[in-house]
N, C-alpha and C positions, 0 to 999 in steps of 0.2 A: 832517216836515222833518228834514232830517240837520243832526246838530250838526257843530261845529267838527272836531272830532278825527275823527269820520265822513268828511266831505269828505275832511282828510288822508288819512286811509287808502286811500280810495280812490283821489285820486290818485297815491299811492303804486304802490297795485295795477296802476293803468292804466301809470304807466311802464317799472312792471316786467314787466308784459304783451307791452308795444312791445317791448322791447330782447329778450327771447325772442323773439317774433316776427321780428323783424327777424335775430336771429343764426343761426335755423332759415331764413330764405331767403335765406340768407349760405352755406348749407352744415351749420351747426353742427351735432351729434346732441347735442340735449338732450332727458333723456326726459322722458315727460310726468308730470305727478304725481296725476291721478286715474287710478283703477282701471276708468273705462269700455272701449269700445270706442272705436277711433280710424274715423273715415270711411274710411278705408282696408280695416282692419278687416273693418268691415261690408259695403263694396261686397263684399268675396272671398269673404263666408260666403254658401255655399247659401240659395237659397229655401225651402227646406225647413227650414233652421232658424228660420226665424221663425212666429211665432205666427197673425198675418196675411201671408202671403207675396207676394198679388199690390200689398201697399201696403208689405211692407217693412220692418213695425211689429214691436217686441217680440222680439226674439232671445233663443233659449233654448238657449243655448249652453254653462251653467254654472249652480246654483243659485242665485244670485246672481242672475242674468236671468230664473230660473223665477220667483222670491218678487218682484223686481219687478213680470214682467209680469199676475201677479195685484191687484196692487197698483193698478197703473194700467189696469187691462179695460176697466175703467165710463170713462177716459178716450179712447179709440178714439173717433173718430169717423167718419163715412161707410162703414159697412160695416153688410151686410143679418145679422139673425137668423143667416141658414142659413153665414155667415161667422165668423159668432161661435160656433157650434156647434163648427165645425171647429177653431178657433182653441182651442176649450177642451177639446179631446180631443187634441190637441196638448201643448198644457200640461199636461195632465193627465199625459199621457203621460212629457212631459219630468220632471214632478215624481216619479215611478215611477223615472226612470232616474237623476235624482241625489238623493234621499232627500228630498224636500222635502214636508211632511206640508199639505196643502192641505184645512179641513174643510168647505167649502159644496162641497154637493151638483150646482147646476151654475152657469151663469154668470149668471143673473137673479139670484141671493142676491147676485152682488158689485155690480150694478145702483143698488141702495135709494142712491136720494139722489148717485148719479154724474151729471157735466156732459151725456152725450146724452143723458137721460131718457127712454130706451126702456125701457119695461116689457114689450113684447107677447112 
């Protein structure tokens, strides 16, 4: 249960969320304040940069996106083995071209105790 000052703040959030909102389909250029990718963004980047390309999943476009998409592998879901193969010599690959030091051997070690519980 959210306490009293929780609620507040969140309604707070929520209004100030709207009036962004609202002032961005007004025209406004207000930037955004996290450091992801914007939809936009992402629809422009090649297929090729993604990790899974025919679902679009995982861009690795910066280190940042490399140490993510390791992070979340064992997250992926509906995609076969010979997918995830690929998808990890990809990364692999991208972790090679921006310094990003990766130590499991391949992508079953990132598996142990992930949401698809595919082991095979």
């Amino acid at each position: 249960m959210a306490t009293p000052k929780q609620k507040t703040a969140a309604r707070r959030n929520i209004r100030k969320a709207r009036s962004v909102q609202s002032a961005r389909a007004h025209g406004a250029r207000i930037p955004k304040k996290s450091r992801g990718l914007s939809t936009r963004q992402q629809n422009r980047m090649s297929t090729q940069t993604f990790a899974f390309p025919k679902e679009r999943k995982e861009p690795l476009n910066d280190a940042r996106h490399v140490r993510n998409a390791v992070a979340r592998f064992d997250q992926v879901e509906g995609v076969s083995n010979a997918e995830r193969d690929a998808a990890w010599r990809r990364i692999r690959a991208a972790a090679r071209k921006y310094g990003v030091e990766i130590h499991e051997r391949g992508w079953r070690q990132l598996m142990r105790g992930g949401k698809t519980g595919s082991r095979s």
